[in-house]
ZAFI-594137 format. One line per 3 residues: number of its first residue (from 1); their letters; for each residue x, y, z of C-alpha. Coordinates in steps of 0.1 Angstrom, whole numbers, plus 5000, padded with zeros to 4 digits. Example, Ala and Ser with C-alpha at 12.3 -4.5 7.8 and 13.67 -1.06 7.14 Angstrom:
% residues 2
1	AS	5123/4955/5078 ~ 5137/4989/5071;
% end
This chain:
% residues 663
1	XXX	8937/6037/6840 ~ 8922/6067/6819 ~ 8955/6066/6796;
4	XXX	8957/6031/6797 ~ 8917/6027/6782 ~ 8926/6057/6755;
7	XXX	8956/6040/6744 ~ 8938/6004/6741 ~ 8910/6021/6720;
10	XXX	8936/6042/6695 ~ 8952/6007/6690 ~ 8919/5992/6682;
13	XXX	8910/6018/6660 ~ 8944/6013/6642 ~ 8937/5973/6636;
16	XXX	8904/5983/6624 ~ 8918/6010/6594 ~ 8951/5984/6592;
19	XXX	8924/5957/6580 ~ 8901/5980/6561 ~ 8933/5995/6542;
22	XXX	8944/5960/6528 ~ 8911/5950/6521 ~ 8908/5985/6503;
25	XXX	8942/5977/6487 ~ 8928/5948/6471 ~ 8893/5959/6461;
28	XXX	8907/5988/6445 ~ 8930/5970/6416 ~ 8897/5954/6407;
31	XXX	8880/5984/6406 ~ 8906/6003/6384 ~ 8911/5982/6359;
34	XXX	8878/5970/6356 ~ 8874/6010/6351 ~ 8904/6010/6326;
37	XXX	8887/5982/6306 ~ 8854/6002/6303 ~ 8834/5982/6326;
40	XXX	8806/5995/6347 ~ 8809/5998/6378 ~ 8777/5994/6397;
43	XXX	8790/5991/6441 ~ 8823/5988/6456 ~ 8821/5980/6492;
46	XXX	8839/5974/6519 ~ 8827/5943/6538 ~ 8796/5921/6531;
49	XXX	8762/5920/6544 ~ 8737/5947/6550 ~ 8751/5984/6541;
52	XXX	8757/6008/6571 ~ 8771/6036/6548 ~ 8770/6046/6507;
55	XXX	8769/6076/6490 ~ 8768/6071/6450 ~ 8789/6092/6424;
58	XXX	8788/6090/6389 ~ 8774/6055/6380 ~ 8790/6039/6410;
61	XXX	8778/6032/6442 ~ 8801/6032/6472 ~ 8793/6013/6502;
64	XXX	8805/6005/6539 ~ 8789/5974/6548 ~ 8786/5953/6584;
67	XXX	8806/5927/6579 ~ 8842/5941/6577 ~ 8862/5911/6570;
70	XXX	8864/5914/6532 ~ 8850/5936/6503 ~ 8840/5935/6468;
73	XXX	8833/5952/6434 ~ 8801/5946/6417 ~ 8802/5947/6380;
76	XXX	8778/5947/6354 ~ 8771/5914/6341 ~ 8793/5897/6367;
79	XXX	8778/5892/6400 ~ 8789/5862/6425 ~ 8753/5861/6442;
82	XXX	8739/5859/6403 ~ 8761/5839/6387 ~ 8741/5836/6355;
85	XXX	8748/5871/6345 ~ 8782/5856/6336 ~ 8763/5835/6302;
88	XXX	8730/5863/6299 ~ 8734/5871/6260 ~ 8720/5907/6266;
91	XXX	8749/5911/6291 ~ 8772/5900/6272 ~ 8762/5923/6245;
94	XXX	8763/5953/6267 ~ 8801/5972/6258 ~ 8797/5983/6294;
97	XXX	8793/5945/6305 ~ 8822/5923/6320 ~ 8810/5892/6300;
100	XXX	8814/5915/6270 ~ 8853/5922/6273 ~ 8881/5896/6256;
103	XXX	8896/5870/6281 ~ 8929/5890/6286 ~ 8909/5921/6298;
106	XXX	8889/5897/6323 ~ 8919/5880/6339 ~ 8936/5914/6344;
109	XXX	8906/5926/6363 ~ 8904/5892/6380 ~ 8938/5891/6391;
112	XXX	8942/5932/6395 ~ 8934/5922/6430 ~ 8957/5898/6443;
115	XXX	8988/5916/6418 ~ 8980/5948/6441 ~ 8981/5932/6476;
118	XXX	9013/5914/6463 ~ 9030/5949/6452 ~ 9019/5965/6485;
121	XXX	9030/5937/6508 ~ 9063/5944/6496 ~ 9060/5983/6502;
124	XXX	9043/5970/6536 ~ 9074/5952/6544 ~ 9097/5978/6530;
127	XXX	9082/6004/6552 ~ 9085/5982/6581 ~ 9122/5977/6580;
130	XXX	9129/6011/6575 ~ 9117/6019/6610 ~ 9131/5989/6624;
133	XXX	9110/5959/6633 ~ 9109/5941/6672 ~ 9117/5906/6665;
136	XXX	9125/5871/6689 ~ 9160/5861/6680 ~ 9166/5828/6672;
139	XXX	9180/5818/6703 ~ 9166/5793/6726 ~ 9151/5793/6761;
142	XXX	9135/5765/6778 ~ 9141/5736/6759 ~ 9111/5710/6771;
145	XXX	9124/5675/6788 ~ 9122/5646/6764 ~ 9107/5668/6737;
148	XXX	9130/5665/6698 ~ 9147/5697/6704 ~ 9162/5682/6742;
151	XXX	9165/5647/6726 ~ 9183/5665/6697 ~ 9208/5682/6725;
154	XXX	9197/5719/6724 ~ 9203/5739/6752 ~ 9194/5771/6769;
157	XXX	9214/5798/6754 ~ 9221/5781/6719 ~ 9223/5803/6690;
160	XXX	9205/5793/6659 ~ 9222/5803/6624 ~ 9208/5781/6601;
163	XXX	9176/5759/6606 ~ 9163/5736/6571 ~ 9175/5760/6542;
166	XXX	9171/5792/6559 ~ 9202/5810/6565 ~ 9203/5847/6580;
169	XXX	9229/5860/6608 ~ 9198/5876/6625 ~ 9175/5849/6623;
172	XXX	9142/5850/6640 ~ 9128/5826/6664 ~ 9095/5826/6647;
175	XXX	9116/5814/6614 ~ 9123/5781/6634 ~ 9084/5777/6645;
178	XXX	9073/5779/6609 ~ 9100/5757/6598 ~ 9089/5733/6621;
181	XXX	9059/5741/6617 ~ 9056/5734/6580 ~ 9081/5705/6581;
184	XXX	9078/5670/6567 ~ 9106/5652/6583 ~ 9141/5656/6599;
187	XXX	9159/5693/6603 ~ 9186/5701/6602 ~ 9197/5728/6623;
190	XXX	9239/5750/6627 ~ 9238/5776/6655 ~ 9269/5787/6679;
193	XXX	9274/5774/6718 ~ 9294/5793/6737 ~ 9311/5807/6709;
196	XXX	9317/5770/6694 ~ 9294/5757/6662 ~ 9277/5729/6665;
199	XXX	9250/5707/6643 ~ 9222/5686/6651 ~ 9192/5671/6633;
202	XXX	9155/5673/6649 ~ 9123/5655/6643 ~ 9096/5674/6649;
205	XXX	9069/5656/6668 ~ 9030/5658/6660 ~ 9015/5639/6686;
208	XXX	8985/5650/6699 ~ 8993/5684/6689 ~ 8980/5711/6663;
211	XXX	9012/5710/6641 ~ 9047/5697/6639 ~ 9069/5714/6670;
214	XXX	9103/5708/6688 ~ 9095/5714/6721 ~ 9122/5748/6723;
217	XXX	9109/5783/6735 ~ 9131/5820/6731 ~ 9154/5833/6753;
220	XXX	9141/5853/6778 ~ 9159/5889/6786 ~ 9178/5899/6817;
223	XXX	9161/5934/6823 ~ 9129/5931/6843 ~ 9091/5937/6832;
226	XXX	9085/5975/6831 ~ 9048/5972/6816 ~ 9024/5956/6849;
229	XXX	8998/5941/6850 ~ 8963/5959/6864 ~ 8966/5949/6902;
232	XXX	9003/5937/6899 ~ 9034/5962/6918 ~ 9064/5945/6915;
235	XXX	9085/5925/6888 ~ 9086/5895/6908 ~ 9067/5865/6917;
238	XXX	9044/5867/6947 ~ 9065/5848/6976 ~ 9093/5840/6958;
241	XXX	9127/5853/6972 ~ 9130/5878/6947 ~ 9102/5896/6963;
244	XXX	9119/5902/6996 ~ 9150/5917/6981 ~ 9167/5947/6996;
247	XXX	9163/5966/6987 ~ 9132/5958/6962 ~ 9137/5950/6924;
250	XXX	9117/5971/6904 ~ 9105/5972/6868 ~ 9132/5975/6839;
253	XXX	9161/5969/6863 ~ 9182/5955/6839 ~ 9211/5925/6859;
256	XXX	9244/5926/6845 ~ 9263/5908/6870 ~ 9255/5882/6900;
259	XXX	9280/5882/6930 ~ 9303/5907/6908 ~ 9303/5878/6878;
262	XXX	9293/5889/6845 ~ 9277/5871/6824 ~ 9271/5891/6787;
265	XXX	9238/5899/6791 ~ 9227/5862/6782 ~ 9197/5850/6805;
268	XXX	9212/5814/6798 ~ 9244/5828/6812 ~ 9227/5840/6844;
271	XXX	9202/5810/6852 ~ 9239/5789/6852 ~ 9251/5810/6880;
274	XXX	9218/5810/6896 ~ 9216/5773/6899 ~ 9252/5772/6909;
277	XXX	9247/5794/6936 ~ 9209/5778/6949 ~ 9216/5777/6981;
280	XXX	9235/5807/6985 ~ 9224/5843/6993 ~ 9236/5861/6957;
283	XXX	9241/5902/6952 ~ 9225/5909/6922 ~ 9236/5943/6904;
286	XXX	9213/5958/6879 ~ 9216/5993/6861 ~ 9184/6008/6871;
289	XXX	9172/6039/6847 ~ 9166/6077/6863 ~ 9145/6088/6840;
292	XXX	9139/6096/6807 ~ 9171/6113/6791 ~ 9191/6107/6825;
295	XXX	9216/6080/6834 ~ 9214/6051/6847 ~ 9224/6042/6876;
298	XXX	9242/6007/6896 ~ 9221/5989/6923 ~ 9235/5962/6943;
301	XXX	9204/5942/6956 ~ 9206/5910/6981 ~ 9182/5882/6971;
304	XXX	9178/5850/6996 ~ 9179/5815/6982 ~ 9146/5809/6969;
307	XXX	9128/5767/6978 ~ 9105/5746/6966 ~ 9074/5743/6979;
310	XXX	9064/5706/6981 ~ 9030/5685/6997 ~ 9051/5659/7012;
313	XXX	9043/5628/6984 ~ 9071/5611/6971 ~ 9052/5596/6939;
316	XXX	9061/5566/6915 ~ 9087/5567/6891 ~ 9082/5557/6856;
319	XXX	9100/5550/6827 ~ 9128/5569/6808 ~ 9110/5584/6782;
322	XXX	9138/5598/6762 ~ 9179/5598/6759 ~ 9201/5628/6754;
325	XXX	9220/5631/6719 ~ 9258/5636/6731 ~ 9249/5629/6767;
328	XXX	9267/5605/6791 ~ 9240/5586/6790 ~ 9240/5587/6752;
331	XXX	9278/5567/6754 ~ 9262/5538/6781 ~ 9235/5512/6778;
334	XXX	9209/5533/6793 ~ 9177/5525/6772 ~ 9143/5544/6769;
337	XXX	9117/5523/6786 ~ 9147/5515/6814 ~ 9129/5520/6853;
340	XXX	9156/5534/6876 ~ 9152/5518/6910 ~ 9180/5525/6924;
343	XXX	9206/5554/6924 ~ 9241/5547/6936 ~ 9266/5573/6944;
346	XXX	9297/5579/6973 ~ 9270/5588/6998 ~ 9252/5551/6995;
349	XXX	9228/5528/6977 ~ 9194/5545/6977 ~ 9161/5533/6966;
352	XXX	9139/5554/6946 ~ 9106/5559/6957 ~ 9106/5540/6996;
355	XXX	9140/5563/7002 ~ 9146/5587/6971 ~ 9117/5609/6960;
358	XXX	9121/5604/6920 ~ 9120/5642/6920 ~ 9148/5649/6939;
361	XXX	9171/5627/6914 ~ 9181/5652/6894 ~ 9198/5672/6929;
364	XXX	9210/5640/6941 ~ 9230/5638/6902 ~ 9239/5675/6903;
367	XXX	9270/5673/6927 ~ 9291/5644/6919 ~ 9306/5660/6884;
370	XXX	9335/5641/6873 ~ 9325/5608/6898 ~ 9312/5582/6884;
373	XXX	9276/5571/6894 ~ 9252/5540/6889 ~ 9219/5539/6882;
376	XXX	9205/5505/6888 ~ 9173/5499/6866 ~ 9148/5473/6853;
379	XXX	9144/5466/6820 ~ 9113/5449/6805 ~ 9122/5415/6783;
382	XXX	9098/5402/6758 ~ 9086/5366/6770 ~ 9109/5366/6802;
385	XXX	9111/5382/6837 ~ 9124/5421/6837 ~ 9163/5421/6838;
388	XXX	9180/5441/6862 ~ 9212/5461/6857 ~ 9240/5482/6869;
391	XXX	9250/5513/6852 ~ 9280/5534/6854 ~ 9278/5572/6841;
394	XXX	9302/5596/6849 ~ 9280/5633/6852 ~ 9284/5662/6838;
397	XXX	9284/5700/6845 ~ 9249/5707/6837 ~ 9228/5723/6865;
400	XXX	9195/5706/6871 ~ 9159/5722/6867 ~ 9171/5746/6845;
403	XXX	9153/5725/6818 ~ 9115/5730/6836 ~ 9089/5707/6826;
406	XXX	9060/5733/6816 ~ 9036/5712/6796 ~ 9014/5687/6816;
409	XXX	9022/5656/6794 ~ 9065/5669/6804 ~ 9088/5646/6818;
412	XXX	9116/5654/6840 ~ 9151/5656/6829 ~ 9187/5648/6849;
415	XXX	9206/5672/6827 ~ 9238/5660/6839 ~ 9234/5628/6823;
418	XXX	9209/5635/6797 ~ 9176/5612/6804 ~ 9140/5625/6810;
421	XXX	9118/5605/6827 ~ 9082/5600/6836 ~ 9069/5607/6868;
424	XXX	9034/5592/6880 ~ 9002/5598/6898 ~ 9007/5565/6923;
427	XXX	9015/5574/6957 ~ 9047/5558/6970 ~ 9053/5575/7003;
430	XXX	9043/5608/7023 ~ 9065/5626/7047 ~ 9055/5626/7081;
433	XXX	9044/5663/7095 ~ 9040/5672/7055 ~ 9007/5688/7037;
436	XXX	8996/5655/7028 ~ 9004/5634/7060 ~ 8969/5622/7074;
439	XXX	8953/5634/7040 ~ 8969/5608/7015 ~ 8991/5576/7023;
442	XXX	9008/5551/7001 ~ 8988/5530/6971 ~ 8966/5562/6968;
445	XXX	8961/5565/6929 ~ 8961/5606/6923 ~ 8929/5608/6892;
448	XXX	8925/5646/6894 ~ 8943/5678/6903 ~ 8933/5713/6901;
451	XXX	8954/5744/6911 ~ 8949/5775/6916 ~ 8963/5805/6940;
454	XXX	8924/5823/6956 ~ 8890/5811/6961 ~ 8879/5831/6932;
457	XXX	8901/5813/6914 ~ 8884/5776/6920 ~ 8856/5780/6903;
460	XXX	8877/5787/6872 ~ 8905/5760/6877 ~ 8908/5733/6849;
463	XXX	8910/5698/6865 ~ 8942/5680/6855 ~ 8932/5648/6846;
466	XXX	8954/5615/6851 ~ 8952/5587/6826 ~ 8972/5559/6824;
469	XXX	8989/5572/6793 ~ 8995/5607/6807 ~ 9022/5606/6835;
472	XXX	9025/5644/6844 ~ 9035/5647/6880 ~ 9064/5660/6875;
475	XXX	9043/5697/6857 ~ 9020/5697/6882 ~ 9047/5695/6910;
478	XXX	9060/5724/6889 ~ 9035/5745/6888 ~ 9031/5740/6922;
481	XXX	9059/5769/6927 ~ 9039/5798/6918 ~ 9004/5787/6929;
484	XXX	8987/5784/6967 ~ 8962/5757/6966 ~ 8958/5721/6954;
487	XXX	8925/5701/6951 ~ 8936/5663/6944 ~ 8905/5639/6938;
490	XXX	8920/5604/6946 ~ 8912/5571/6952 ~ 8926/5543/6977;
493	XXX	8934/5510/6967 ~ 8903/5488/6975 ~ 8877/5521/6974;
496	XXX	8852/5524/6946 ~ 8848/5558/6952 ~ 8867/5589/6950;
499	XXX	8881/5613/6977 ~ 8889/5650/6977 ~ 8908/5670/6998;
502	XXX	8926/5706/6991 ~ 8961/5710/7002 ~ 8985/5743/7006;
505	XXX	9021/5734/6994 ~ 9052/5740/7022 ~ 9085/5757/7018;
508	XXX	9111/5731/7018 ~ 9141/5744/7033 ~ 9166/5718/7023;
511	XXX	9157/5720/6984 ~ 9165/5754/6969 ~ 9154/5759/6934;
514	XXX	9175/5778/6910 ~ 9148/5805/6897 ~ 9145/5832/6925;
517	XXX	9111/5850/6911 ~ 9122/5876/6887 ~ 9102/5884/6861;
520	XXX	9111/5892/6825 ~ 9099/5889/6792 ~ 9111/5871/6764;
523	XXX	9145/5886/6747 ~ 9137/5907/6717 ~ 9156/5927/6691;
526	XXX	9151/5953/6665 ~ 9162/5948/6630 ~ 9163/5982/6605;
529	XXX	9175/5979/6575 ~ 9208/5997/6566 ~ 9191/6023/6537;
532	XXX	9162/6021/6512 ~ 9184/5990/6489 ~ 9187/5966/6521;
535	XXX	9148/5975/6532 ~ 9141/5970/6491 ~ 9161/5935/6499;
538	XXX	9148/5923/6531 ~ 9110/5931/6519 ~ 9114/5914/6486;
541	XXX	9126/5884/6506 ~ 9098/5883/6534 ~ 9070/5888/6508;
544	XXX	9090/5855/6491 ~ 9092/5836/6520 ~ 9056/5847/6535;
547	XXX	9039/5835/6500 ~ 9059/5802/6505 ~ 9051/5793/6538;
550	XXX	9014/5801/6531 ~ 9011/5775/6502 ~ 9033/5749/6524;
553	XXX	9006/5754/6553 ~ 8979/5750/6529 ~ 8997/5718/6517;
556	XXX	8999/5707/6549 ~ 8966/5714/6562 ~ 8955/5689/6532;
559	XXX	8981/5660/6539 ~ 8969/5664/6577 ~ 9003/5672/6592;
562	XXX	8988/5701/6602 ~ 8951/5699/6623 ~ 8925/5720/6612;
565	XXX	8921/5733/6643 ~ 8952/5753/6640 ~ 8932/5777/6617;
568	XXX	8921/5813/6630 ~ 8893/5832/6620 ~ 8884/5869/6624;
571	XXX	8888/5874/6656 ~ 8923/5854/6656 ~ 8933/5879/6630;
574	XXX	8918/5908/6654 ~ 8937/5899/6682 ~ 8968/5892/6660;
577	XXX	8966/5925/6647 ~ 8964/5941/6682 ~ 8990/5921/6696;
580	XXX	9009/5941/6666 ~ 9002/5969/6672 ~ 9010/5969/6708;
583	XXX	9041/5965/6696 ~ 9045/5999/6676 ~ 9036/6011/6646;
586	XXX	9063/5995/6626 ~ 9051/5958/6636 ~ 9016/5971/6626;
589	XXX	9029/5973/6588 ~ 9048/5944/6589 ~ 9017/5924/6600;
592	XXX	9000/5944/6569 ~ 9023/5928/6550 ~ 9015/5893/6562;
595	XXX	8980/5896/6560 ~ 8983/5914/6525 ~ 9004/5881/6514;
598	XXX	8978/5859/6529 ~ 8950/5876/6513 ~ 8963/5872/6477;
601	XXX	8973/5833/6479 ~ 8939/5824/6498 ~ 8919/5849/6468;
604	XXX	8937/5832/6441 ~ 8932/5795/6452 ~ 8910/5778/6420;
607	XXX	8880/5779/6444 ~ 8848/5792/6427 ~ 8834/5825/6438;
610	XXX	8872/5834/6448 ~ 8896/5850/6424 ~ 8912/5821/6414;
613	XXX	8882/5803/6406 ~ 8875/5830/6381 ~ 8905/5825/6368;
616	XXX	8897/5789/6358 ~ 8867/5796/6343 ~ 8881/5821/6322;
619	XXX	8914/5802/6312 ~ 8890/5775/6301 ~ 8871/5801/6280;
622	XXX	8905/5808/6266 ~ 8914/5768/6256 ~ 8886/5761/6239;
625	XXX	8872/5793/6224 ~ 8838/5795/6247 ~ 8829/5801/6284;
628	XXX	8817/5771/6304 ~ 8782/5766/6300 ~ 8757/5778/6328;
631	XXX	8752/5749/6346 ~ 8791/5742/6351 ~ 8793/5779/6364;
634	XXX	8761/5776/6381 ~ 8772/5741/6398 ~ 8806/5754/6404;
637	XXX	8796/5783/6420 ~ 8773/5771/6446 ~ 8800/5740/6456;
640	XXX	8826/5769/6464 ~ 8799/5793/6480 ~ 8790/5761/6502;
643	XXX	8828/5756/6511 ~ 8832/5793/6515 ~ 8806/5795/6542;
646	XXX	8814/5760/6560 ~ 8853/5771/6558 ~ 8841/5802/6576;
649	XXX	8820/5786/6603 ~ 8845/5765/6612 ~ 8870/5793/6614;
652	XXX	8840/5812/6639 ~ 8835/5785/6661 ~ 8872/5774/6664;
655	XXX	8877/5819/6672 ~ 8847/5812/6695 ~ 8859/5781/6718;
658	XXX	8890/5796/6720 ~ 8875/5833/6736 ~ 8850/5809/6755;
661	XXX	8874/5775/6769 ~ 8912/5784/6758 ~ 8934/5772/6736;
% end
């Protein structure tokens, strides 16, 4: 724990000089060529606010002050908090003075600043490529039910190569967020399945979200955790199968085969053998490491099927929210907004809800590959009575609940056939001898849920709350799997008021899930540049693409595409910089780089008091001959002070909900 605390504190000291270097960076071109222009140079500091630390040498103070997010150089006869100095004749008369130098000599101290961040997020990025940087690569992971990238037709395992105009053979997964993230319409987007290209189109969606997104995570990696948690001693989920293996799974084993088949090391490739082998006991070999410098060696471990754990409701099924792109349901006249109400197979007609729990659908759809199944549904008709009809789909080879539905608003998908559908809070049924029997009972409307796995854990449990417009069941039955307790608030038809009771999910033994309990982080990847002209290449192009995307997200913050409260103060950038860091050293620099990038296009925005205000002012000196007169600068300067300050306590109060509530 000792270690652990020493570490934590060296990393924090690293943000903390990381953040004061690039701050330094900038201050400094200032300070030089305001030097090299023969301008006096009364205080350069480092942060704002009261000073903690100066010492003074020559004419110039030199200061450390309490705020540390920022700097500045104070120069005679131009002072932000004074702005009259800027039209004082005396000043201006003064051959030490700022006002007193041409225009040219003013814009190059103006603009020293942000030209120096811009050189040195290139050597930032330079530098970090020659060590090699940890990166996500762009290949996808959980692809959320019903969300653009499923409706699209990405799966688990695709390989991205090219997504909008961005092109790269080791394209990162945080390229595609920012794409998305910074889009304005449809994507298009190449990558590789199975060896085979393909090419889609997505439309990122923005509802009731912070910006544009997909609905597609990373690939996870097949080696196991090897950093735990405080209080956590095994790589696997707490009950789960996986944590009864013999013998025990432990932290960076690293599977390379299940039952003696191989799969390349793809986690895609191994959740498809999983979920084909659900209710089978599987071998699972894993090359487990000696010790440092030593081999590895090859551990067969047995892992049990692994079940659901269920309350016994069968709830009400709702609409299909969203087709598949290519999917058999795609190629037949399944709608969105179609109910299924019954499901038809070689085992019998079955009705969903009174016989078929709507959950259990996507099972029921999982074994006749090849056979061809009808869904009987109800379609809505404008002016008439609903219409009812019979649809044939033959079903793929696509294993169900791969695709998990993480988000509360998420629907649930039939991969085999390629529709999501909503699940709903209305009670349909209970199974007798089940958590819920006696508790809850058909026409109970389910308002609230909270979940959580110990008692200490209650008090701190967000209540789930049910809405007409939010059908969620389906993510809360989810996330039923890896927590102990339930708290429903409900109401039965007829009541006025609301009931309560806590329930512990069950093991069901006849419905094994495909996702045993191992633990593993997401896939990453190192990318180090082959010699000083590719690092020269790859950091000319980030600091390209980095200035870019910042002046698209600035865009889009004006048009609204992107909310406002997707902006991130100081302590965002703190805990940014420490997430870095935590990486290594060389993802420290690269995040130098970022913020050195970000520093210049927010300083040399035409905002008065910043840089680029400046710049105005003195570019209109230059047109016409004269500086604006005093009360322009004067009126200018306190509108942009005001914005300045509001833009920061925003950006404080946003940082501070998010410590205090979450995201």
């Amino acid at each position: 724990m000792l270690a652990w605390s020493l570490q934590e504190v060296l990393n924090i000291v690293m943000v903390l000089l990381g953040l004061g270097l690039v701050i330094f960076i900038h201050e400094l071109g200032h300070f030089a060529v305001a030097k090299w222009c023969g301008v006096k140079v009364e205080r350069f500091s480092i942060g704002f606010g009261p000073v903690i630390l100066k010492y003074t040498q020559g004419e110039t103070e030199y200061a450390l002050s309490l705020v540390p997010f920022g700097g500045y150089v104070k120069m005679l006869g131009q002072d932000d908090a004074d702005p009259s100095q800027q039209t004082d004749d005396r000043l201006t008369r003064d051959p030490r003075s700022y006002t007193s130098k041409t225009v040219l000599q003013r814009m190059a101290i103006i603009s020293a600043g942000v030209f120096n961040n811009m050189v040195t997020a290139v050597m930032f990025f330079v530098l970090a490529f020659l060590f090699g940087v940890t990166y996500e690569p762009a290949v996808v992971g959980n692809v959320a039910p019903g969300m653009p990238a499923w409706q699209a037709g990405l799966r688990m395992g695709d390989r991205i190569t090219r997504v909008g105009n961005r092109e790269d053979g080791q394209l990162r997964f945080m390229d595609i967020r920012q794409i998305v993230a910074l889009s304005h319409g449809p994507i298009e987007i190449e990558g590789l399945r199975d060896g085979q290209p393909f090419k889609t189109s997505v439309e990122p969606t923005v509802k009731n979200r912070l910006f544009p997104v997909i609905g597609a995570e990373p690939e996870q990696s097949v080696r196991l955790i090897d950093r735990l948690e405080p209080g956590e001693t095994s790589p696997t989920a707490k009950g789960s199968a996986a944590s009864r293996a013999q013998p025990p799974l432990e932290p960076g084993d690293e599977i390379v085969a299940v039952d003696g088949q191989e799969f390349g090391g793809s986690f895609s490739g191994m959740m498809n053998l999983f979920a084909r082998k659900r209710d089978q006991a599987i071998t699972l070999t894993v090359k487990r490491s000696q010790g440092e410098g030593k081999e590895t060696k090859s551990v067969e471990i047995k892992v049990e099927p692994n079940y659901f754990r269920t309350l016994g409701l069968r709830m009400e099924i709702g609409k299909i929210a969203a087709i598949q792109q290519g999917s058999p349901a795609a190629r037949s006249e399944l709608q969105p907004g179609d109910k299924i109400t019954y499901v038809i197979t070689d085992a019998g007609e079955m009705a969903v809800g009174s016989q078929l729990d709507p959950l259990r659908i996507p099972d029921l759809l999982d074994k006749p590959i090849g056979k061809e199944v009808t869904l009987r549904v109800k379609r809505d008709v404008t002016g008439n009575e609903p219409k009812t009809l019979d649809i044939k789909l033959v079903p793929e080879d696509r294993p169900s609940w791969v695709e998990r539905p993480l988000e509360f608003d998420s629907p649930v998908s039939i991969p085999s056939i390629g529709i999501a559908y909503h699940v709903l809070h209305h009670v349909v049924g209970v199974e007798p001898g089940s958590p819920a029997d006696g508790q809850l009972k058909p026409g109970d409307n389910i308002l609230s849920v909270k979940l959580y796995d110990t008692p200490e854990d209650a008090a701190k449990a967000k209540a789930i709350e049910f809405k007409d417009e939010q059908r969620n069941w389906a993510a809360v039955f989810w996330n039923l799997q890896r927590d102990s307790k339930v708290e429903i608030t409900f109401r039965s038809q007829g009541a006025t008021d609301a009931k309560t009771v806590v329930l512990s999910p069950v093991v069901d033994t006849t419905w094994p899930i495909p996702m045993r309990g191992i633990m593993v982080p997401v896939l990453t990847q190192i990318r180090k540049a082959d010699g000083i002209a590719d690092a020269a290449r790859l950091g000319w192009d980030h600091t390209r693409s980095s200035v870019t995307e910042m002046y698209l997200m600035l865009q889009r913050l004006f048009s609204g595409r992107v909310s406002a409260k997707a902006l991130g103060g100081p302590l965002s950038i703190f805990d940014t910089a420490h997430m870095f860091v935590k990486k290594g050293f060389a993802d420290l620099i690269l995040f130098l780089g970022i913020l050195s990038v970000s520093l210049a296009v927010l300083n040399f925005l035409p905002i008065p008091v910043l840089d680029g205000g400046h710049f105005v002012f003195l570019l209109w000196e230059g047109i016409r001959g004269k500086p604006p007169s005093e009360r322009i600068v004067l009126g200018a300067q306190y509108v942009g002070l005001l914005m300045i300050v509001s833009l920061m306590a925003w950006v404080m109060y946003l940082d501070i909900s998010r410590k205090l509530f979450g995201p």
